[in-house]
C-alpha positions in Angstrom: 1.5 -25.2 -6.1 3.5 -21.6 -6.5 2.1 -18.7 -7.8 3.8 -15.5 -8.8 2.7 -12.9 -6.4 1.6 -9.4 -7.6 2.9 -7.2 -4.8 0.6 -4.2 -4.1 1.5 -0.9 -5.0 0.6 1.9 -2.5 -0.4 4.9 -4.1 -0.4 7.3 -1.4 -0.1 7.5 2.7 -0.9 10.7 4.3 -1.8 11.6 8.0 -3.7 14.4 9.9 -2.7 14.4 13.2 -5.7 16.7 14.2 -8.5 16.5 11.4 -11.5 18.8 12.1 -14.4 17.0 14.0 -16.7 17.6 10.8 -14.5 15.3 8.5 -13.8 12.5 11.4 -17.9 11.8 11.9 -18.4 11.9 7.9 -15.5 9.2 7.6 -17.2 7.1 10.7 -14.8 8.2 13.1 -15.7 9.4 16.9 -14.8 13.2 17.6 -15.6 12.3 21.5 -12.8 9.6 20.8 -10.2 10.2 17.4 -8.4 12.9 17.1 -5.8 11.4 14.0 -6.8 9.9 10.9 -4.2 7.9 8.3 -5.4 7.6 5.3 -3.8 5.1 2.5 -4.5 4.2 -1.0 -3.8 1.2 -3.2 -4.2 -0.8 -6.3 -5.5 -3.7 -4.4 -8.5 -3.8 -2.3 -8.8 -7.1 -0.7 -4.9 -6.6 0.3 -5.7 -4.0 2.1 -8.8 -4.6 3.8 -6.0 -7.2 5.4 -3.4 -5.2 5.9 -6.0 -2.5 7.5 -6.8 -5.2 9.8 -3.0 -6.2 10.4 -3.0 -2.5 11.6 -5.2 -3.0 14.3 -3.1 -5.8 15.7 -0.1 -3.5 16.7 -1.8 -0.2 17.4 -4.9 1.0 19.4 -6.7 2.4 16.2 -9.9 1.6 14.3 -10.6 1.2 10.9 -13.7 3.8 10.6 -13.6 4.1 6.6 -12.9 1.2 3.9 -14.1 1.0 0.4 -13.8 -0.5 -2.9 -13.7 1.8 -5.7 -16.2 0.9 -8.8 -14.5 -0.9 -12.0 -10.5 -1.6 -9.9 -7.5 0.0 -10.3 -7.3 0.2 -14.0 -10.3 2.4 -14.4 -9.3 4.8 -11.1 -10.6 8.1 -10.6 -7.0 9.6 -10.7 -3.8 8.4 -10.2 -3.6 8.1 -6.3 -6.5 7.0 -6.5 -6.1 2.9 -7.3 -8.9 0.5 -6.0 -9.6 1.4 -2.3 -9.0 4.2 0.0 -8.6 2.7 3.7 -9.0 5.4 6.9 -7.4 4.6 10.7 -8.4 6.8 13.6 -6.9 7.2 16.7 -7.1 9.5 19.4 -3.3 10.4 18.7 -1.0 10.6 16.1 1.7 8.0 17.1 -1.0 5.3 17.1 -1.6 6.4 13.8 2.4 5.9 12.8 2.1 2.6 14.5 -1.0 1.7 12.6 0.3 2.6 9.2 3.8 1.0 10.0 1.9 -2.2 10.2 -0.4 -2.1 7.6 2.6 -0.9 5.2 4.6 -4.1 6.2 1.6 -6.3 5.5 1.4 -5.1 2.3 4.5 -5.2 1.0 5.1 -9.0 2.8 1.9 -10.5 3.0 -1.4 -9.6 1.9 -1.2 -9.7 -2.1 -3.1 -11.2 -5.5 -1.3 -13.9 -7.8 -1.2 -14.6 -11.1 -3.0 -17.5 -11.9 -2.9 -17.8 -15.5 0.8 -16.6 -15.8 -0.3 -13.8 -17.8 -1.9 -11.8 -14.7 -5.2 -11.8 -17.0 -6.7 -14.0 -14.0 -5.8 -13.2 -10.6 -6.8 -14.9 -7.2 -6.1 -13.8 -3.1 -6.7 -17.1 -1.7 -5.3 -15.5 1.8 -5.3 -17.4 5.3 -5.6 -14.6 8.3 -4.3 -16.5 11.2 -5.2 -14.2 13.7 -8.3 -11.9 13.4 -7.8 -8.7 14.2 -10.8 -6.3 15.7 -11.6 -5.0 12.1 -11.9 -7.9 10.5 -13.7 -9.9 13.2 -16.2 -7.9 13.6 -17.0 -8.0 10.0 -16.9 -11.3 10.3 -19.3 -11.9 13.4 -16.0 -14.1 14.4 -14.1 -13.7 18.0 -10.9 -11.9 17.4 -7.9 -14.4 17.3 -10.0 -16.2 14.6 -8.3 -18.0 11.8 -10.2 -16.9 8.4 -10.0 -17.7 5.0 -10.5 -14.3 2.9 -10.6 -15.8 -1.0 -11.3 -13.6 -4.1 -11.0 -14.1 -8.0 -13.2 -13.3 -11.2 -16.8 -14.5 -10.6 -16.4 -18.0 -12.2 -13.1 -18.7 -11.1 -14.5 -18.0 -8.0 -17.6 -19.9 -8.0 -15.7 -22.9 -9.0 -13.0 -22.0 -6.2 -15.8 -21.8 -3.5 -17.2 -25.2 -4.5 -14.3 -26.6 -4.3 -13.1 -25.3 -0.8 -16.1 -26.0 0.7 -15.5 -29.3 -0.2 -12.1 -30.1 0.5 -11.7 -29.3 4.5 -14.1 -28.7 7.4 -15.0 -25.1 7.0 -18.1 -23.3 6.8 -19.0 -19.9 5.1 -19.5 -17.0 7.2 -19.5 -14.6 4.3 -20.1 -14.8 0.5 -20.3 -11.7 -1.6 -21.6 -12.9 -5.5 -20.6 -10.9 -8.1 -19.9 -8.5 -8.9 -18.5 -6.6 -6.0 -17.4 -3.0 -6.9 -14.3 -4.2 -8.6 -16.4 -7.1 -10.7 -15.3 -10.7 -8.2 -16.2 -12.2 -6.3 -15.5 -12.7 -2.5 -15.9 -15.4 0.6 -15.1 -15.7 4.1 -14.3 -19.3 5.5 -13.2 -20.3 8.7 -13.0 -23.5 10.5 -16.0 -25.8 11.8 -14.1 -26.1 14.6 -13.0 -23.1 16.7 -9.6 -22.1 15.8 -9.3 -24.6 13.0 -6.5 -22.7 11.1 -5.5 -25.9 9.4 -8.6 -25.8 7.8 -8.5 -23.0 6.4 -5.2 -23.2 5.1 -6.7 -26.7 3.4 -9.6 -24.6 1.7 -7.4 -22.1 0.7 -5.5 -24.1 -1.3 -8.0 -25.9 -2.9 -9.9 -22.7 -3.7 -6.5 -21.5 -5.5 -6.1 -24.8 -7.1 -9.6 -24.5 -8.9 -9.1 -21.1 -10.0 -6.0 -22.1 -11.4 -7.6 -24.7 -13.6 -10.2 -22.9 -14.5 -7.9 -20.6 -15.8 -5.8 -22.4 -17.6 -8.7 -24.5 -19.4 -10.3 -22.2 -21.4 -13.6 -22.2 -23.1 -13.7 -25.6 -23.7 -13.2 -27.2 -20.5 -16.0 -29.3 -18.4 -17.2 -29.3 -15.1 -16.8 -31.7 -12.4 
């Protein structure tokens, strides 16, 4: 099965190399141990809640500030806004550079939605991490190196997806999000049974897309399984 990637667009990437103690502990940052912050906006979420992780692979920074933005990307706030604003800290600004080099890459190679219906009116991100960065693992309550599963599409598609990953390889759940998240999907977390299983993974995730593909594409009138 190939799907047409949507590549995300980033909307905006700034960086302040000494931001006042004040803002760093309102954005979840450490004055006693960040002195940087890079901040970066997009139009899609889930992409870069990877790539934010992917970031933290290549550079000692953390993620201190990620969040969704209520309705998506086509009901944004303002035009740099999109459909999440991601903050990195560090405790100087070339870890920051490094940071946002990565995630940047990730995002324009990797981490991205596809069109499922081949109209873009249903889009899926059944993504396979294969390597868990500190962000994401801990979000997960998974050991870093982790392989993970991260899957997301419109709240049926989705349901239907989960069902059907869950049943086609030996993975187990270690988060699901009903809907409707901020940006109206819905979201899950799989990862192998088996430590390290990234075969698995890779297996659910293709089933998941699979589903949400045929869900798609069978309208109102189509029947369960």
């Amino acid at each position: 099965m190939i799907l047409e990637p949507i590549v995300p667009t980033v909307l905006a990437v700034r960086r302040l190399p000494a931001a006042s103690p004040a803002l760093l502990a309102a954005y979840g940052a450490d004055p006693a141990r960040h002195v940087s912050l890079g901040l970066v906006t997009c139009d899609q979420d889930d992409a870069t809640y990877v790539a934010l992780d992917e970031a933290t692979k290549h550079a000692p920074v953390d993620v201190v500030f990620a969040r969704s933005f209520y309705a998506g990307a086509a009901h944004a706030s303002g035009r740099l806004s999109g459909e999440i604003l991601g903050v990195l800290a560090a405790a100087e600004p070339q870890a920051i550079e490094d940071g946002l080099e990565a995630l940047l890459r990730c995002l324009a190679h990797d981490a991205c939605f596809y069109d499922a219906d081949g109209k873009r009116g249903v889009t899926v991100f059944p993504h396979v991490i294969g390597s868990l960065g500190h962000y994401l693992a801990a979000e997960a309550g998974l050991a870093v190196g982790e392989p993970m599963a991260y899957l997301v599409a419109p709240p049926l598609e989705a349901t239907i997806g989960l069902d059907a990953a869950l049943k086609a390889a030996a993975v187990r759940a270690v988060r699901i999000v009903a809907p409707p998240t901020e940006t109206n999907f819905a979201c899950a977390w799989l990862t192998g049974e088996a430590p390290g299983d990234l075969a698995a993974c890779e297996a659910a995730a293709e089933a998941y897309a699979a589903a949400v593909v045929e869900v798609a594409g069978g309208g109102a009138g189509a029947g369960g399984r």
